[in-house]
C-alpha positions in Angstrom: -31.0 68.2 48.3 -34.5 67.6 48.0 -35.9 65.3 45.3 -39.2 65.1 43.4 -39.8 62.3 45.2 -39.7 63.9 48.6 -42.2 66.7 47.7 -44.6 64.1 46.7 -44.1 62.9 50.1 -44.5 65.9 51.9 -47.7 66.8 50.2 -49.0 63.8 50.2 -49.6 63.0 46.8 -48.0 60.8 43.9 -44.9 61.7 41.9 -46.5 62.3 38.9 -48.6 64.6 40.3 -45.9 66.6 41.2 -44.5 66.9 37.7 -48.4 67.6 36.9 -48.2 70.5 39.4 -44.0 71.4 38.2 -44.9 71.4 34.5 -48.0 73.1 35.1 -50.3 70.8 33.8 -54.3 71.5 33.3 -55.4 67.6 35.1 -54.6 68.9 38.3 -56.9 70.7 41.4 -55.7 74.5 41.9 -55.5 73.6 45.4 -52.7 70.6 44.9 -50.5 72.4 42.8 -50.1 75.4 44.9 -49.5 73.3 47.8 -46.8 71.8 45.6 -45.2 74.4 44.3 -45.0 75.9 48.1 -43.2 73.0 49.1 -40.9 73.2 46.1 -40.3 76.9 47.0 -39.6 76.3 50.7 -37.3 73.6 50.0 -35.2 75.5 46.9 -36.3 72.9 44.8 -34.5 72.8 41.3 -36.0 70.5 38.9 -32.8 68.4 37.5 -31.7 68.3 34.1 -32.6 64.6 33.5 -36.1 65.6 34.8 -36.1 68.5 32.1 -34.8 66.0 29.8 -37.7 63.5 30.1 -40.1 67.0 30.1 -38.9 68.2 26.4 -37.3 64.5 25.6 -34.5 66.3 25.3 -30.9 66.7 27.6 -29.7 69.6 26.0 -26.2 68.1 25.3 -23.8 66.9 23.0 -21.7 63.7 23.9 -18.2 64.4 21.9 -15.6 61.6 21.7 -12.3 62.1 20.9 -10.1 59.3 19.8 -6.5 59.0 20.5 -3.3 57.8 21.8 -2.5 58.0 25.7 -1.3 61.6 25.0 -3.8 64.6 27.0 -6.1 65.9 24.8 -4.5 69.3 26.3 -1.0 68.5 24.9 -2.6 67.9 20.9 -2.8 71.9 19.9 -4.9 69.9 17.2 -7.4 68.6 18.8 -7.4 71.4 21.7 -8.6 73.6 18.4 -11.3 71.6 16.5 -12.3 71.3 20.5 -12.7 75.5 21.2 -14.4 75.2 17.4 -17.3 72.7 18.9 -17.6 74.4 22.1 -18.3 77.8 20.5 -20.8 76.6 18.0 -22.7 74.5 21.0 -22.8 77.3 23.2 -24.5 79.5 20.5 -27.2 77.0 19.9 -27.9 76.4 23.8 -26.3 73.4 24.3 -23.6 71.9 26.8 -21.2 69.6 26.0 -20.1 65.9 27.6 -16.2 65.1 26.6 -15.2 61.6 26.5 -11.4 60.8 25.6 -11.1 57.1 24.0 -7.9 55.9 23.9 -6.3 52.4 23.5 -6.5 51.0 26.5 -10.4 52.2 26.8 -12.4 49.5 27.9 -15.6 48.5 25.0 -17.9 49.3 27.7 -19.7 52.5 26.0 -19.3 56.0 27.7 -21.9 56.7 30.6 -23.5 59.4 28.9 -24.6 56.9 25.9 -25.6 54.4 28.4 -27.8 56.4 29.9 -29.0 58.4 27.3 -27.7 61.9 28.9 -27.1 63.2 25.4 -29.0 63.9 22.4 -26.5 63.3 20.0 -22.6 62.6 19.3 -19.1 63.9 17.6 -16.8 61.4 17.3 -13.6 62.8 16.5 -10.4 60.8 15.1 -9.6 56.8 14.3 -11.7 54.9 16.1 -11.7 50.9 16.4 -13.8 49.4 13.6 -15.9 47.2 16.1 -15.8 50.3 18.8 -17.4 52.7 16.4 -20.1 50.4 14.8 -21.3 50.2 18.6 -21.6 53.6 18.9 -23.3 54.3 15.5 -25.5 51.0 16.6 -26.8 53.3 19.8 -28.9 55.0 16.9 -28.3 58.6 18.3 -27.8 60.9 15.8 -23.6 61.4 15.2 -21.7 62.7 13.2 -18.0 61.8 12.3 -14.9 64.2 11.7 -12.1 63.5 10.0 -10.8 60.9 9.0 -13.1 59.5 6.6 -15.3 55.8 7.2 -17.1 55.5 4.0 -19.5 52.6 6.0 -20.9 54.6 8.3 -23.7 56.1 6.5 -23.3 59.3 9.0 -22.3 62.6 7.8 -18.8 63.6 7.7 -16.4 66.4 7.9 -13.0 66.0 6.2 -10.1 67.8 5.8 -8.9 67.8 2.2 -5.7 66.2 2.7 -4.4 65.2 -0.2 -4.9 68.5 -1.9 -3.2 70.1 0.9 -0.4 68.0 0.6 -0.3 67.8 -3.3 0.0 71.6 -2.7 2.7 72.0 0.0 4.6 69.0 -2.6 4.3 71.6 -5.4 5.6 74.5 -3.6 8.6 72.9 -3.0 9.3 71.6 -6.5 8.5 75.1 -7.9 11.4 76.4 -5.5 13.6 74.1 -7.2 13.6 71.0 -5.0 13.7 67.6 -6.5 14.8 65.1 -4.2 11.9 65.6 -1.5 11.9 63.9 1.8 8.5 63.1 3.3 7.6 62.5 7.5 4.4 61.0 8.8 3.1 59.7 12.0 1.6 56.0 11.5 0.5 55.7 7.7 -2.5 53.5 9.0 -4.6 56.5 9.4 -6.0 57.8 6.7 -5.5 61.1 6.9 -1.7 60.6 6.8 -2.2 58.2 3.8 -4.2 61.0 1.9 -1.3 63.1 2.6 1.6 60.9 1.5 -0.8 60.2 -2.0 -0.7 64.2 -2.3 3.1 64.3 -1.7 3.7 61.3 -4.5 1.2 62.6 -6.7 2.5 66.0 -6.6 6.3 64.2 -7.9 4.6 62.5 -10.4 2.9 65.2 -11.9 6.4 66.8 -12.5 8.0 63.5 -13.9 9.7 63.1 -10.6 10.1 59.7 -9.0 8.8 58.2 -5.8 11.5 57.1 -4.0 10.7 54.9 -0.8 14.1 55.7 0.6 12.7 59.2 1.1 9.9 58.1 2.8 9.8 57.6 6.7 6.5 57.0 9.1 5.3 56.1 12.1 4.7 58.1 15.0 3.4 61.8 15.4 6.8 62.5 17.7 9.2 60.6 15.8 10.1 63.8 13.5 13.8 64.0 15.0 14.6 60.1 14.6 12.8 60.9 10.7 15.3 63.7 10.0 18.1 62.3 11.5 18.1 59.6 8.8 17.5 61.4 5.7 19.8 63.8 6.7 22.4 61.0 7.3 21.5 58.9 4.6 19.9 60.6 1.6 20.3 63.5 -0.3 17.5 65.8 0.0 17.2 69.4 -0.2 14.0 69.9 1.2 11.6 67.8 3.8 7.4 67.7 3.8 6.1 66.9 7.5 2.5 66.0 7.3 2.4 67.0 10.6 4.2 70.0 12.3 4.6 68.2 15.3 7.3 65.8 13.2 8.7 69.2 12.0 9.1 71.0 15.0 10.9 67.6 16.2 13.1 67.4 13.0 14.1 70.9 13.5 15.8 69.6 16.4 17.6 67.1 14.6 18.6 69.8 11.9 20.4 72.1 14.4 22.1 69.3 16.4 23.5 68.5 12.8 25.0 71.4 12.5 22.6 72.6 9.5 20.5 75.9 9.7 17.1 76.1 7.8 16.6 77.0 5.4 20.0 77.7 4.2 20.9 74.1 4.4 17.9 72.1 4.4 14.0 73.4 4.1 11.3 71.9 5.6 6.8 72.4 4.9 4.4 71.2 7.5 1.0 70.3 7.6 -1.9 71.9 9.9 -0.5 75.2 10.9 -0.7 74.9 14.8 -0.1 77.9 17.1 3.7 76.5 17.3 4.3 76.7 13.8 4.8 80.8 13.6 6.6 80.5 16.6 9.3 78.1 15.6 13.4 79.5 14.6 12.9 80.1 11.6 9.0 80.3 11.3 7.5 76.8 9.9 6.0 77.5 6.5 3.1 75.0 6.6 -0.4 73.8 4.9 -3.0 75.9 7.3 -6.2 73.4 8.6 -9.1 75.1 9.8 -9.3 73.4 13.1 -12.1 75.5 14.7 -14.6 75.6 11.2 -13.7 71.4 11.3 -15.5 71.9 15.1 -18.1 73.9 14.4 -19.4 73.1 11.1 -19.8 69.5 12.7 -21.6 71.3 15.4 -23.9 72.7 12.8 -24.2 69.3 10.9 -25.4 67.2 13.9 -28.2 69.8 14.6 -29.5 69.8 11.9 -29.6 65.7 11.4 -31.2 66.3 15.0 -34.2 68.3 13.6 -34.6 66.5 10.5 -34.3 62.4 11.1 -34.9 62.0 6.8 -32.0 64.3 6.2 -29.3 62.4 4.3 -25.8 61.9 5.4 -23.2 64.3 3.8 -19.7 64.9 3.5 -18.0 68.2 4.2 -14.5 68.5 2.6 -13.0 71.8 4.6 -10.3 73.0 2.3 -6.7 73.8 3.2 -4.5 76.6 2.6 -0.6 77.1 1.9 0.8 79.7 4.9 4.5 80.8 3.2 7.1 81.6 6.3 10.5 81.0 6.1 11.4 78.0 6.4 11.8 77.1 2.5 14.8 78.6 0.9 14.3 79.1 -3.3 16.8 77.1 -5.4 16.1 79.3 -8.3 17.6 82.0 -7.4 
């Protein structure tokens, strides 16, 4: 493929006279520039993005990172949503997107695409290592974080609300009659699960209703069957809150190997209604995230943080909604 370089050989004239002649400029003979441009013709020339990028100091794309465990991103119907969310809203403005997954065993090293300034501003989705981030915000590209939440940034943010989701999903269950309510995380250390487990024991509290640690079991967004399995076997609890549905989905695996049917015997409540959720036997009643709006409104945030280096950082809080299924019997009735 031919190179702006080898034009300028070919015609005999210096490199930036060529982008003189490419970007028609005024400081350059009429004579040169068609000669040029012939050249460029003959040979198929395309000028390359990073070319254009220099040209309009601009690349035209959007580095997102998303943070997590060794998992594909493919296999997360989480992430794979907030994902479609920021690929829609880039695509509407005109830009591409670059997709780096950071995991644990990334190196420190910083993403190609930052190092060589190939992008004109960053998503960085998830829980990212403290000293990790604070490199990337130090790159000084414009970024913008989504959930969960780093109050020291001093970037924008978009956040689910997650203990009002949970505070919700918590009251549901109590207004159905269920007292003794057993609560599943993955790892508490992100916030997001935190937020969740202060909804769940601030929901009990608001009904005079203890906080029992004995109900409480985390670690691990899979670990929803060993989570079950013990309450089950252990305490008694009419009804279980999953702040994930992945743990659910597990612990409804646990539930039928115990012999127990849902919600007959036992009901359980999730948390982010993923495409699995309506699917499951019986259908997961759940606290519904707006995956795609968490994408695209950070999509919308960045750009405008792009055009407007004074604006000041801001935090989104994307509200949640209860979807009722079947997977909650009533104890009232």
């Amino acid at each position: 493929m031919i190179t702006i370089k080898d034009i300028a050989r070919l015609a005999g004239v210096s490199v930036s006279t060529v982008s003189k002649a490419l970007n028609n400029r005024p400081d350059i003979g009429e004579e040169t520039r068609k000669k040029i441009l012939e050249i460029a013709k003959t040979h198929n020339f395309t000028p390359h993005a990073f070319g254009k990028a220099l040209k309009k100091k601009s690349s035209e794309n959007i580095g997102v990172l998303f943070c997590r465990d060794l998992h594909s991103l493919s296999g997360n119907p989480f992430y794979s949503r907030v994902l479609e969310g920021i690929e829609a809203e880039l695509a509407l403005n005109n830009y591409s997107l670059l997709l780096q997954i950071i995991t644990e065993t990334t190196p420190d090293e910083l993403p190609k695409m930052i190092r060589e300034r190939l992008v004109d501003g960053l998503i960085l989705v998830g829980t990212f290592r403290e000293s990790y981030l604070q490199r990337l915000l130090d790159t000084h590209l414009p970024a913008v974080l989504v959930d969960p939440c780093n109050p020291t940034s001093g970037h924008s943010q978009i956040l689910i609300d997650n203990e009002h989701g949970a505070f919700q999903a918590t009251q549901y269950l109590i207004g159905k009659g269920h007292h003794r309510i057993g609560f599943i995380s993955g790892d508490i250390s992100r916030l997001s699960f935190r937020q969740r487990l202060n909804g769940y024991s601030k929901a009990l509290k608001s009904r005079n209703l203890p906080v029992e640690d004995s109900l409480i079991r985390t670690g691990g967004l899979e670990n929803g069957y060993e989570h079950v399995k013990f309450l089950l076997g252990t305490q008694k609890v009419t009804a279980i809150f999953s702040a994930n549905d992945i743990n659910a989905i597990y612990g409804y695996k646990a539930i039928h190997e115990m012999g127990l049917k849902i919600p007959e015997d036992i009901s359980m409540i999730g948390f982010d209604d993923i495409d699995l959720a309506k699917f499951a036997t019986p259908p997961l009643t759940t606290v519904r995230v707006y995956k795609e709006e968490l994408g695209s409104i950070a999509v919308r945030s960045l750009l405008k943080t792009m055009q407007n280096e004074n604006e000041k950082p801001a935090n989104t809080i994307v509200p949640t909604r209860l979807v009722e299924r079947e997977s909650v019997r009533d104890l009232n009735v």
